[in-house]
C-alpha positions as CSV (number, residue, x, y, z in Angstrom):
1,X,6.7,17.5,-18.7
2,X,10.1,15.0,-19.8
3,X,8.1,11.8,-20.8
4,X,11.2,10.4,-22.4
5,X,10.6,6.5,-23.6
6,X,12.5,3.8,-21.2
7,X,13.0,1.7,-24.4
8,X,16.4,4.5,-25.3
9,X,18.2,3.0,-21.8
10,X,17.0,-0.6,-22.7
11,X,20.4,-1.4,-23.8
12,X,22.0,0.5,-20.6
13,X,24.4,-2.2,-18.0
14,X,23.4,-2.2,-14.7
15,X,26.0,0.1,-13.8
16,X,24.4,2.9,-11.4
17,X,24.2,6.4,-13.1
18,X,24.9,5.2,-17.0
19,X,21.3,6.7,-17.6
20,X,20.3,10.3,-18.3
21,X,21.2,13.2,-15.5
22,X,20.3,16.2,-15.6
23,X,22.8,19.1,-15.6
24,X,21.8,20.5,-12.1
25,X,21.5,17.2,-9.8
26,X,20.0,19.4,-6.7
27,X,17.1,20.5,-8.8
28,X,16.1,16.8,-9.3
29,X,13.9,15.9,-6.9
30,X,14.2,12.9,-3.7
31,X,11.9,10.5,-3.4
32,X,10.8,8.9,0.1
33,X,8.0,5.6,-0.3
34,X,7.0,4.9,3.5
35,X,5.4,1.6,2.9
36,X,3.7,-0.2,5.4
37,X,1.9,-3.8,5.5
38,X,-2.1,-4.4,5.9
39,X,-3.0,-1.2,6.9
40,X,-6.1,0.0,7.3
41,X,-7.1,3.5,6.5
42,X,-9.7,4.6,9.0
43,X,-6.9,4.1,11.5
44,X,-5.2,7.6,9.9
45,X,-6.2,11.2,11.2
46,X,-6.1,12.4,7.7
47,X,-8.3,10.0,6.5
48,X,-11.2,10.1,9.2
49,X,-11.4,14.2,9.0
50,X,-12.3,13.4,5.4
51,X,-15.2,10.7,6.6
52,X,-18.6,11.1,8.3
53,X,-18.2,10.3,12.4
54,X,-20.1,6.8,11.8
55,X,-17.5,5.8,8.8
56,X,-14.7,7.3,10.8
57,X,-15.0,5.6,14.1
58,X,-16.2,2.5,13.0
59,X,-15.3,0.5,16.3
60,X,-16.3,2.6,18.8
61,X,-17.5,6.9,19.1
62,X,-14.3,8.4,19.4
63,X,-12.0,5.5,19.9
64,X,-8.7,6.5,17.6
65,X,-5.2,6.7,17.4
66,X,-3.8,9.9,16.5
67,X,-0.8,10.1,13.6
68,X,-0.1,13.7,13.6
69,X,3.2,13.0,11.3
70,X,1.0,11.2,8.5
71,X,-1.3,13.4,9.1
72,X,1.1,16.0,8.0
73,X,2.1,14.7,4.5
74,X,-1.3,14.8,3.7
75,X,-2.1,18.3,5.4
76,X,1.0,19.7,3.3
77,X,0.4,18.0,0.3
78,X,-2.2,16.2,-1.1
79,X,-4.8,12.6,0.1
80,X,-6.1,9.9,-2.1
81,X,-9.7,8.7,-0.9
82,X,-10.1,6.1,-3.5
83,X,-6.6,4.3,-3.8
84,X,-6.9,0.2,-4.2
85,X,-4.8,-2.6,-4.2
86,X,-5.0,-4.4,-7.6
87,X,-5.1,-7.2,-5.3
88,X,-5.3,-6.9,-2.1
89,X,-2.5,-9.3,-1.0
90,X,1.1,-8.7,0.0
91,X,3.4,-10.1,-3.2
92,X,0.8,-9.2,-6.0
93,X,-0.3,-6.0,-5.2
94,X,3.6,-4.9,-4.4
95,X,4.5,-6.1,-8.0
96,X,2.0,-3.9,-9.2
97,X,3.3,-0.7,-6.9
98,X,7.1,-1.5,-7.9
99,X,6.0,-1.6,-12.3
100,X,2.8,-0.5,-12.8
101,X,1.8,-3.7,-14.3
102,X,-1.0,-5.9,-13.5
103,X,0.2,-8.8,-10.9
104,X,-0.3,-11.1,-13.9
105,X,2.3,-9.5,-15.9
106,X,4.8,-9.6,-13.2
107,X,4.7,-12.8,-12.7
108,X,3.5,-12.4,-9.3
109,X,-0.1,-13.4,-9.0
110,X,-0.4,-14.7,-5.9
111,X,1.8,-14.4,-3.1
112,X,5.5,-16.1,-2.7
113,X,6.0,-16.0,-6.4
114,X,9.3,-14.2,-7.4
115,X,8.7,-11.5,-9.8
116,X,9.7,-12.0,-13.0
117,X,13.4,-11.0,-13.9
118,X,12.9,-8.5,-17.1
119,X,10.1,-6.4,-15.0
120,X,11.3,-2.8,-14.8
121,X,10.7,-0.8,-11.6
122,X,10.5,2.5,-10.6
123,X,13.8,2.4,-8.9
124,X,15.2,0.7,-11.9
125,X,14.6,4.2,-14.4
126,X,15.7,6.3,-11.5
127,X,18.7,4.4,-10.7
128,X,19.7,4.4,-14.4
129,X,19.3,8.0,-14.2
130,X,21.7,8.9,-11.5
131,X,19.6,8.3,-8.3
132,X,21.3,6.5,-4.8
133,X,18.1,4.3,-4.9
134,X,18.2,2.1,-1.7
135,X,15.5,-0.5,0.0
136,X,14.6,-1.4,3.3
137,X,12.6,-4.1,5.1
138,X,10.2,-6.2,3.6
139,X,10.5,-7.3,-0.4
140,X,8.3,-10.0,-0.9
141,X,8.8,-10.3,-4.4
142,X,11.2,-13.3,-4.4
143,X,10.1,-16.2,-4.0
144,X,9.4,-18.2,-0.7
145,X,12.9,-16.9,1.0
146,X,12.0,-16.4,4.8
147,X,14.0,-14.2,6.0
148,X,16.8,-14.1,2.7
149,X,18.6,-10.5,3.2
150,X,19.8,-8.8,0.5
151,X,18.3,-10.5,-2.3
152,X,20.2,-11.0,-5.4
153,X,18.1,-10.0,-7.5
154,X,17.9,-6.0,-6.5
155,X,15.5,-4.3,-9.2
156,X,17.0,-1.2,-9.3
157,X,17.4,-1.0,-5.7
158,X,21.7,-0.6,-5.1
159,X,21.7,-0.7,-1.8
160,X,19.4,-3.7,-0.6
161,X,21.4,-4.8,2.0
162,X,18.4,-4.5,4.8
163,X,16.1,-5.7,2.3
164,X,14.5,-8.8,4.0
165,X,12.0,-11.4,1.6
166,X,9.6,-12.2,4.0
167,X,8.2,-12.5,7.3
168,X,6.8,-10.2,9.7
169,X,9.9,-10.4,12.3
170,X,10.0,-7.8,15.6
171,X,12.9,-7.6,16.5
172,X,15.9,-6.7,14.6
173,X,20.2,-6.9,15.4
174,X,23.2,-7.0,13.1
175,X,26.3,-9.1,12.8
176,X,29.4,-7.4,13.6
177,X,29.7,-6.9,9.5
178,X,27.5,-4.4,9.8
179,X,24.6,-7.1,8.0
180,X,21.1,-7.6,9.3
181,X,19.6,-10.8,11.0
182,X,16.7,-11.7,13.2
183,X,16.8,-10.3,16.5
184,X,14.8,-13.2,17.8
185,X,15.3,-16.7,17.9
186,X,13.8,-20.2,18.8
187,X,15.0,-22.9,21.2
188,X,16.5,-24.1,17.6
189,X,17.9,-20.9,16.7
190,X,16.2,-20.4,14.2
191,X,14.1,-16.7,13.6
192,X,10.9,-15.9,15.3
193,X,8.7,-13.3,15.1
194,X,8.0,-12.9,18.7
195,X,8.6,-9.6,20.4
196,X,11.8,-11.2,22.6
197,X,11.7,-8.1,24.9
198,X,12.5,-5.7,21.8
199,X,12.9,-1.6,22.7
200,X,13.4,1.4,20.9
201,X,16.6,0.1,19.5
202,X,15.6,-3.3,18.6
203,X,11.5,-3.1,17.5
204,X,11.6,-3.4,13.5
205,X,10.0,-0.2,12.8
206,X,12.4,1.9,14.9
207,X,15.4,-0.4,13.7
208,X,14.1,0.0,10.0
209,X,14.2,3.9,10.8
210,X,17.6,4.0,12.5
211,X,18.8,2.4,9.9
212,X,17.0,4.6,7.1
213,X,18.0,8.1,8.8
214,X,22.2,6.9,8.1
215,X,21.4,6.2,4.1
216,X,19.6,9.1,4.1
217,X,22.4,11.1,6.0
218,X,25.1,9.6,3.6
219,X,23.2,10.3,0.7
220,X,21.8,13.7,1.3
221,X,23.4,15.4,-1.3
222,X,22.8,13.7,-4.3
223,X,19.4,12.9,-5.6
224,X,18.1,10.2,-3.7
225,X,15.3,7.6,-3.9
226,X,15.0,5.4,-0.6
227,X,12.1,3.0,0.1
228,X,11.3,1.9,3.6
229,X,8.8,-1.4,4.2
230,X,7.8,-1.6,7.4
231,X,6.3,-4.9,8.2
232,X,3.4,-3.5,10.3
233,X,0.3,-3.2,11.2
234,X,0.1,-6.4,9.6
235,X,-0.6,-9.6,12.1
236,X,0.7,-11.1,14.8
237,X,-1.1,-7.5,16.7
238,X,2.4,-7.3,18.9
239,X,4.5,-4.0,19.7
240,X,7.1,-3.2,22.5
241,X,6.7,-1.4,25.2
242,X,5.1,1.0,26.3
243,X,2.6,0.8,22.8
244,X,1.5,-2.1,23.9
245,X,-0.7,-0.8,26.7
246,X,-1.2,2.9,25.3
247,X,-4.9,1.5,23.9
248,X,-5.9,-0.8,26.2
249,X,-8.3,1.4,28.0
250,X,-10.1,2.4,25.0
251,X,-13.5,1.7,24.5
252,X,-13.4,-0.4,21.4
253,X,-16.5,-1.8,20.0
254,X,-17.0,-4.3,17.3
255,X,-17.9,-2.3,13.8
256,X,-21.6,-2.1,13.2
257,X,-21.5,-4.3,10.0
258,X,-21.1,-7.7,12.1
259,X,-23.8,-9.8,11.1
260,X,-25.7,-7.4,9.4
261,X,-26.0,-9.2,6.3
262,X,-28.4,-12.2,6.5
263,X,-26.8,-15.7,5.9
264,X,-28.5,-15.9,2.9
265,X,-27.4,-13.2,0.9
266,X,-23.8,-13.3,2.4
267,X,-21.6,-12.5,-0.8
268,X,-19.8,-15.8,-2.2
269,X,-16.5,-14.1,-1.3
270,X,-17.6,-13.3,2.3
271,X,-16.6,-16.3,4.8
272,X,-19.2,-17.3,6.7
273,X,-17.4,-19.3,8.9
274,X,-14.5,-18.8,11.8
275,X,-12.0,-19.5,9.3
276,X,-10.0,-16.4,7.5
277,X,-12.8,-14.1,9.5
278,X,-16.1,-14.9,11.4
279,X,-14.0,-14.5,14.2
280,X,-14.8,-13.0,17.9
281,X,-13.9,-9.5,18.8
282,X,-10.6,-9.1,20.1
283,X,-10.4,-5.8,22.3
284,X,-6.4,-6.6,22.5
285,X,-5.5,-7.2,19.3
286,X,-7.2,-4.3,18.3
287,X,-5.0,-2.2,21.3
288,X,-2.1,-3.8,19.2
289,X,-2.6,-2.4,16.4
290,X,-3.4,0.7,17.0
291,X,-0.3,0.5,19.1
292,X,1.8,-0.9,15.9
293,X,0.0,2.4,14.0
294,X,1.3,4.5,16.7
295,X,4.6,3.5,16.7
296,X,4.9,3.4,12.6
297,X,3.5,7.2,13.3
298,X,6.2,8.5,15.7
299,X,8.9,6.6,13.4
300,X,7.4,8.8,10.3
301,X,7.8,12.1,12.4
302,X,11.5,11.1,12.9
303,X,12.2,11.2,9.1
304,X,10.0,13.9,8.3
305,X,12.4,16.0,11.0
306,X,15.3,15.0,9.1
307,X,14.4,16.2,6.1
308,X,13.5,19.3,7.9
309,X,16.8,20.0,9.6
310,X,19.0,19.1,6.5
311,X,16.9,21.6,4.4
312,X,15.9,19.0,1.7
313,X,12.1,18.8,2.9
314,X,11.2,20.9,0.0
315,X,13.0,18.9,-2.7
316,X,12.0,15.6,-1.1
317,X,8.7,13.6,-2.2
318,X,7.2,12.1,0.6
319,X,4.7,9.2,-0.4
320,X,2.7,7.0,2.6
321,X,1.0,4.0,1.5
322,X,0.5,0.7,2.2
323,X,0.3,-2.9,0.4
324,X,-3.1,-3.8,1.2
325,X,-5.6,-3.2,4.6
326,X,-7.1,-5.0,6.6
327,X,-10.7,-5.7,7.5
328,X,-10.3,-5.7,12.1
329,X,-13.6,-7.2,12.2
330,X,-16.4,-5.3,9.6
331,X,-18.0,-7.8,8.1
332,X,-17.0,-10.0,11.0
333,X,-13.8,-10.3,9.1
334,X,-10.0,-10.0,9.5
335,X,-7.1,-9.5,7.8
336,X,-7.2,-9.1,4.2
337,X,-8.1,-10.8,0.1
338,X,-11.7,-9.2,0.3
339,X,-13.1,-6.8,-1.8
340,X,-14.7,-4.8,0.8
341,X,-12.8,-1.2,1.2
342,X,-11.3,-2.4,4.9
343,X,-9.4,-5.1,2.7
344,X,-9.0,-3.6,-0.6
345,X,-9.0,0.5,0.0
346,X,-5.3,1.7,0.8
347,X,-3.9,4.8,2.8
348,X,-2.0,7.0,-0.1
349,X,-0.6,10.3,1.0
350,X,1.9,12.3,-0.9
351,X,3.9,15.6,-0.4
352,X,5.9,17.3,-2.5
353,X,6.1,21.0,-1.3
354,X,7.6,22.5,-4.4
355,X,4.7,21.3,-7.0
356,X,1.8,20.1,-4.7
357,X,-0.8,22.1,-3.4
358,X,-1.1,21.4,-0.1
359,X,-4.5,20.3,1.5
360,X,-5.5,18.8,-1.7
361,X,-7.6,15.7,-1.6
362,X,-8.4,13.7,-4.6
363,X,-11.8,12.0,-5.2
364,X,-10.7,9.6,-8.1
365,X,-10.0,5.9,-8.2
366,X,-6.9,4.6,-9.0
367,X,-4.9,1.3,-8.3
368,X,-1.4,1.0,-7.5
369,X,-0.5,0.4,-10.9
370,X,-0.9,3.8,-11.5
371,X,2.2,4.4,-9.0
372,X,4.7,4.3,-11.3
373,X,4.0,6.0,-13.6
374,X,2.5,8.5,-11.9
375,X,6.0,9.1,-9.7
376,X,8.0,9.0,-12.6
377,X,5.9,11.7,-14.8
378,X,5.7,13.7,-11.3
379,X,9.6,13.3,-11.3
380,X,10.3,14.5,-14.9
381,X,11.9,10.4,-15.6
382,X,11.6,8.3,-18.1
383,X,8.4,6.2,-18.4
384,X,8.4,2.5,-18.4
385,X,6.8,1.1,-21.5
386,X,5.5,-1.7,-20.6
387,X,3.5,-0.2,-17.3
388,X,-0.3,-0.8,-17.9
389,X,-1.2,1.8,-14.7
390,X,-1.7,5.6,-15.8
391,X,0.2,8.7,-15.1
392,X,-1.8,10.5,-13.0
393,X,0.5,13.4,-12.4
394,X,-1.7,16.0,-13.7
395,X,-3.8,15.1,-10.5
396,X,-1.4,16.4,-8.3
397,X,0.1,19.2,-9.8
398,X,-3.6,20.9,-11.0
399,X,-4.1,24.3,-9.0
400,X,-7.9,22.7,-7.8
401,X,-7.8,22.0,-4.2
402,X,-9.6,19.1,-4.4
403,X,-10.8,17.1,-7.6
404,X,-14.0,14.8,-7.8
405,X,-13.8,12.3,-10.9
406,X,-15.8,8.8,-11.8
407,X,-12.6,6.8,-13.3
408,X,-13.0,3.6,-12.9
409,X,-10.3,1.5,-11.2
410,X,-10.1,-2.6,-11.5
411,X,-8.8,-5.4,-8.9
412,X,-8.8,-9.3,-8.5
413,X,-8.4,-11.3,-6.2
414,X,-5.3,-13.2,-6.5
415,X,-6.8,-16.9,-7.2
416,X,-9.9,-15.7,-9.3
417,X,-12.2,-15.7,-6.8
418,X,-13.5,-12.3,-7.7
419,X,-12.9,-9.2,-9.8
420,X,-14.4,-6.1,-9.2
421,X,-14.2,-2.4,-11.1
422,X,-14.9,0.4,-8.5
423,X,-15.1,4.4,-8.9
424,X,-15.6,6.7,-6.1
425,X,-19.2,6.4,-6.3
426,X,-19.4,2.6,-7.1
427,X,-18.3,-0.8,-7.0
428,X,-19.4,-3.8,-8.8
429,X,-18.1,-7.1,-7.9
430,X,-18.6,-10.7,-10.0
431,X,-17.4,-13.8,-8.2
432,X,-16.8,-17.5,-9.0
433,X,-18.8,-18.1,-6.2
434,X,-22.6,-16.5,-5.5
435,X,-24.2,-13.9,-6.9
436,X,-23.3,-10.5,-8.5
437,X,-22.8,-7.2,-6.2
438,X,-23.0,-3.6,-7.1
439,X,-22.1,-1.4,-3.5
440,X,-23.2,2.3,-3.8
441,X,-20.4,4.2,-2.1
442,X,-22.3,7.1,-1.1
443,X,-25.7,5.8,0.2
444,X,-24.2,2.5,1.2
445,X,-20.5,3.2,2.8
446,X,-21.0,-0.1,5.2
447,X,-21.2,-2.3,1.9
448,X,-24.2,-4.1,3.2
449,X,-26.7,-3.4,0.3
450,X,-26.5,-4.9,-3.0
451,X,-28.4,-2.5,-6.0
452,X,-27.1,-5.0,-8.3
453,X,-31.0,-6.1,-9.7
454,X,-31.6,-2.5,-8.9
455,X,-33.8,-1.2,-11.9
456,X,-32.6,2.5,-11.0
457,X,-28.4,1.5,-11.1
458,X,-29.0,-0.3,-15.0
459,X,-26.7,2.9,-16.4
460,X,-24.8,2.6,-13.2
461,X,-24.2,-1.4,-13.9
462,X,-24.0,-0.6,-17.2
463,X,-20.6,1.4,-17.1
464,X,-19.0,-0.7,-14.8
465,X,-19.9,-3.8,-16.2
466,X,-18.3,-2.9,-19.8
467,X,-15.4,-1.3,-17.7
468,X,-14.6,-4.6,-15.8
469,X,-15.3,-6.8,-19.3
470,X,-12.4,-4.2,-20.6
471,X,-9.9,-4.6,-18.2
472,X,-10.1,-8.2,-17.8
473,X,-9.6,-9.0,-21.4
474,X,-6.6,-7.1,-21.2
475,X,-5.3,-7.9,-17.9
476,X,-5.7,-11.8,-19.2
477,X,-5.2,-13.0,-14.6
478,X,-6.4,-16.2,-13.1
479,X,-10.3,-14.1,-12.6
480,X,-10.9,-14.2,-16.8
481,X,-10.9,-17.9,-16.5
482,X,-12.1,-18.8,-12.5
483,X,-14.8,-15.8,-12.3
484,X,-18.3,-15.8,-13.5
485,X,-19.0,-12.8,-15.4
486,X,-23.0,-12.1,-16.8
487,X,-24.1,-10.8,-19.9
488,X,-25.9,-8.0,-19.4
């Protein structure tokens, strides 16, 4: 495998295709990142046929949506079960996707903070070597701008022009130029997230797809690496017509871990209180989003027929992932910045039909610093340097149909609240506030018991305790000074 050192191109202007290219430019293969925002995993078909029924319908027997086009990257290539956010917030655990670094690193610890300018992403090495790399929908990753198209600053990314910095708008138009705005405005004129009577046309995700479909159309024929953020599932729980009544009839339930824990063993990280969680069950909201999943699904199935009828699906990666998830009520808590696997645990299918065996499905840990270099090695590219994640290529291109492996991954939480290491068995999570937790995966998948004093878990603790002490002296974030770590 061509693990050639990004230091040789460090030199190289910003000057698309002044990097390596190979002598055959149609054996190189396309990449395709589907990205969305706060997504939980249990809501994909792939990932419940891998769960237990009780882990799989978690708010309600049988109440789903079905994603038949997700379902087919993974059914054609391979599944991660054990993918985390480094942190599970939008900006740092995106600057940890785009380098493989730690959010630290970046810059980016916390959300809103513009990433630093010498970071190297993917898109950066594959742009230097000859790729039409291209960006759409939300960056987060400069600063507080809200909406700010086309950000100066492009990271590799040529073609940013529908690149938006933040906010969660749903419904999208452009000027006469051709350039993107808000599709929705106040009384002030200024942009609003509200739905504004948005269709098929209009809706972000099908706008963000219309608008992906013509790169991918001019840039068919040349090696290509396109990134589309869509800003759902992530809250306000709003989609147009007619998703937005295609749940409502559904059973839903709230998730058997609401109030399960005892006030007074509540983790320190856990709110309590109707504040960031706590909150009443909303049946609606929850029909939203499954709606927003729905959507997001049919939206996938339109590229993935693309690539079929052009006759590049076999060349073509295909990755589907997400920033972070999001907890819809287990633990009596919403939205996201918990270690708990609703929060932290990410959706991460890939296909790649010419190297990946499909069907596969990984039982390993990793975090999405391991992204980048991972898609790079996968690729045959140059390798960043200065990426602290691991290339786990090897992963995916083994002949084993599915692989079981007790790595050890690490996360934070973006303030220091808490740090945690977690395997696919384990989790062990120090915070700055209450005691110590140790979740065992496999007897415990609700996360309600802690074996932390556990005489039988003192290997178990053990290993993850000098694994976490490990990667938080290196990773040097705001947890090695905020969070209360024991000697053991």
């Amino acid at each position: 495998m061509n693990r050639r050192s990004f230091t040789k191109w460090a030199a190289v202007g910003l000057t698309a295709g002044t990097g390596s290219v190979l002598a055959d430019k149609q054996k190189r293969p396309n990449l395709l990142v589907i990205h969305t925002d706060e997504h939980n995993f249990r809501t994909l078909g792939c990932y419940r046929e891998q769960l237990s029924e009780d882990q799989a319908f978690v708010w309600g027997k049988g109440v789903k949506v079905d994603t038949p086009h997700i379902d087919r990257i993974a059914n054609e290539g391979a599944i991660c079960m054990n993918y985390y956010a480094t942190s599970p917030v939008c900006s740092p655990s995106r600057a940890s996707f785009m380098s493989g670094q730690y959010p630290i690193k970046t810059g980016t610890w916390k959300n809103s903070i513009p990433m630093k300018d010498e970071v190297v992403t993917f898109a950066e090495v594959l742009r230097r070597e000859g790729y039409a790399t291209s960006y759409l929908g939300k960056w987060h990753l400069d600063g507080k701008g809200h909406p700010q198209f086309a950000p100066q600053r492009k990271f590799g990314f040529e073609d940013n022009r529908f690149m938006w910095n933040g906010g969660h708008w749903k419904k999208m138009a452009q000027n006469d130029d051709g350039s993107p705005r808000v599709g929705a405005t106040n009384h002030k004129g200024k942009p609003t997230g509200k739905l504004d009577n948005a269709d098929e046309k209009s809706f972000t995700t099908d706008w963000l797809a219309d608008r992906s479909l013509e790169i991918l159309e001019r840039d068919r024929h040349k090696p290509f690496c396109l990134m589309v953020s869509i800003p759902d599932p992530h809250s306000p729980n709003t989609v147009r017509k007619p998703y937005d009544t295609m749940f409502a009839d559904l059973p839903f339930e709230p998730p058997r871990t609401r109030k399960r824990m005892p006030a007074g063993t509540l983790p320190g990280w856990r709110s309590s209180e109707n504040k960031n969680g706590g909150q009443e069950f909303d049946k609606q909201k929850m029909s939203g989003y499954f709606g927003m999943v729905k959507c997001i699904d049919e939206n996938v199935g339109r590229l993935l027929q693309f690539l079929d009828e052009k006759g590049i699906a076999d060349n073509t990666i295909v990755v589907f992932t997400s920033d972070h998830g999001d907890m819809l009520y287990e633990h009596d808590q919403v939205n996201k910045g918990q270690p708990f696997d609703g929060s932290a645990r990410i959706p991460f299918v890939i296909r790649y039909p010419k190297k990946i065996k499909s069907g596969k499905v990984i039982h390993k840990a990793y975090n999405n610093t391991d992204f980048a270099p991972t898609i790079l090695g996968l690729m045959g590219a140059s390798f960043i340097p200065s990426a602290q994640g691991v290339d786990c290529s090897e992963d995916l291109l083994s002949k084993d149909q599915k692989i079981f492996d007790d790595r050890i991954s690490y996360m934070a939480e973006a303030n220091g609240l808490w740090v945690a290491t977690v395997s696919r068995k384990h989790k062990l999570i120090y915070s700055s506030k209450g005691e110590p937790f140790l979740f065992d995966l496999e007897k415990d998948p609700d996360e309600l018991i802690n074996f932390y004093a556990d005489p039988a878990y003192k290997t178990v603790l053990k290993t993850m305790h000098e694994a976490l002490v490990t990667r938080m002296t290196m990773v040097q974030g705001p947890e090695s000074k905020k969070t209360k770590v024991p000697v053991i």
